[in-house]
C-alpha positions as a Markdown table, in Angstrom:
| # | Residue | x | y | z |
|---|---|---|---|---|
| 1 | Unk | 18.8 | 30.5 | -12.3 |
| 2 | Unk | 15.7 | 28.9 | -11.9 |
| 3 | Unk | 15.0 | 28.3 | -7.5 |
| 4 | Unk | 11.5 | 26.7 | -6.4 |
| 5 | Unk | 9.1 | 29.0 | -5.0 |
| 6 | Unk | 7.8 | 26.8 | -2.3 |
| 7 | Unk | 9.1 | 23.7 | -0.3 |
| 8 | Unk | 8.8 | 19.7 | -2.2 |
| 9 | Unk | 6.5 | 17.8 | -0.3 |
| 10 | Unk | 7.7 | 14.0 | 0.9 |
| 11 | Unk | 4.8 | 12.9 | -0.9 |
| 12 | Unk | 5.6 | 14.3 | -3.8 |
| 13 | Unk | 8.9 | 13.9 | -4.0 |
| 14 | Unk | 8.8 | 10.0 | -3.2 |
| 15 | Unk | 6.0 | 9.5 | -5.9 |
| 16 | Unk | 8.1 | 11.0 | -8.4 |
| 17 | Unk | 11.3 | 8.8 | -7.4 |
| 18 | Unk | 8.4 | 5.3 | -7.4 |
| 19 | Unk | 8.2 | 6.1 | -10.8 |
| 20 | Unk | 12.0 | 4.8 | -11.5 |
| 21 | Unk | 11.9 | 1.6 | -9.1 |
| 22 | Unk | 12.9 | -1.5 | -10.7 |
| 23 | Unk | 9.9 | -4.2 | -11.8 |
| 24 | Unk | 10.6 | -7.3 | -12.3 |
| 25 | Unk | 10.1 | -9.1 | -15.4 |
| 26 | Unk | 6.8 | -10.5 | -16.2 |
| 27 | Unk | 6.9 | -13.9 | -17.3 |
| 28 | Unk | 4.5 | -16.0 | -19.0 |
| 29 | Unk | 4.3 | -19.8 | -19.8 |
| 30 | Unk | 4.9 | -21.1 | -23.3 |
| 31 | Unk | 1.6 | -23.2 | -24.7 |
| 32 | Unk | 3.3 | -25.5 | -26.2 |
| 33 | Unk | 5.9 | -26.8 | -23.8 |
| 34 | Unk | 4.9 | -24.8 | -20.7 |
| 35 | Unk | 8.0 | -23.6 | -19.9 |
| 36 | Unk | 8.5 | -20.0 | -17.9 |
| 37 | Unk | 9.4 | -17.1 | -20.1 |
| 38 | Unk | 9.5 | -13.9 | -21.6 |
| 39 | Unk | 6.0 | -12.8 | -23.5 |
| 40 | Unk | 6.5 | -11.6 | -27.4 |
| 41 | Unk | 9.9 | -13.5 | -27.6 |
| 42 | Unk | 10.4 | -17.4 | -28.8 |
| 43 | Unk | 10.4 | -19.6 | -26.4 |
| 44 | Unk | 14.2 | -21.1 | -25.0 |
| 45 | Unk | 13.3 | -24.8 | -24.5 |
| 46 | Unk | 11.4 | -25.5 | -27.8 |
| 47 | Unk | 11.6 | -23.0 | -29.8 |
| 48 | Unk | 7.9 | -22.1 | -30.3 |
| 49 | Unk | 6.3 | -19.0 | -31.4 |
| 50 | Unk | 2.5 | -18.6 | -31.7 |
| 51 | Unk | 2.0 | -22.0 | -32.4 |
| 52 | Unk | 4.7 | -22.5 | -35.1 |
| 53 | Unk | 8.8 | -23.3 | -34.5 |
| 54 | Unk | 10.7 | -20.5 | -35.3 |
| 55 | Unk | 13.7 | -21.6 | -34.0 |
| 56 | Unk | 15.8 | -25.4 | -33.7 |
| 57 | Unk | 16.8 | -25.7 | -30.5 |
| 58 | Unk | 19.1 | -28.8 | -29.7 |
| 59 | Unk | 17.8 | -31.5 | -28.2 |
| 60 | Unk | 19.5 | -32.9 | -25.0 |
């Protein structure tokens, strides 16, 4: 059975837990309506990708 030879630091032992904290996601504004969202994905309100509509999104 495997047993550590010495004692885990705090430091060293917190920096490995930081590595698994939740980030928030980064969000980006769409350049053809401006709206706030996800980057690589089409955009919600318009439907833009790129410069080009990929999707038809109903209009309200």
């Amino acid at each position: 059975m495997g047993v550590p030879k010495r004692k885990m630091s705090k430091m060293r032992l917190r920096t490995r837990k930081a590595a698994n904290r939740w980030h928030a996601p980064q969000l980006s504004r769409c350049t053809n309506c401006g709206a706030a969202g996800r980057s690589h994905r089409a955009c919600a309100s318009c439907g833009y990708y790129r410069g080009r509509q990929v999707l038809t999104v109903a209009g309200l």
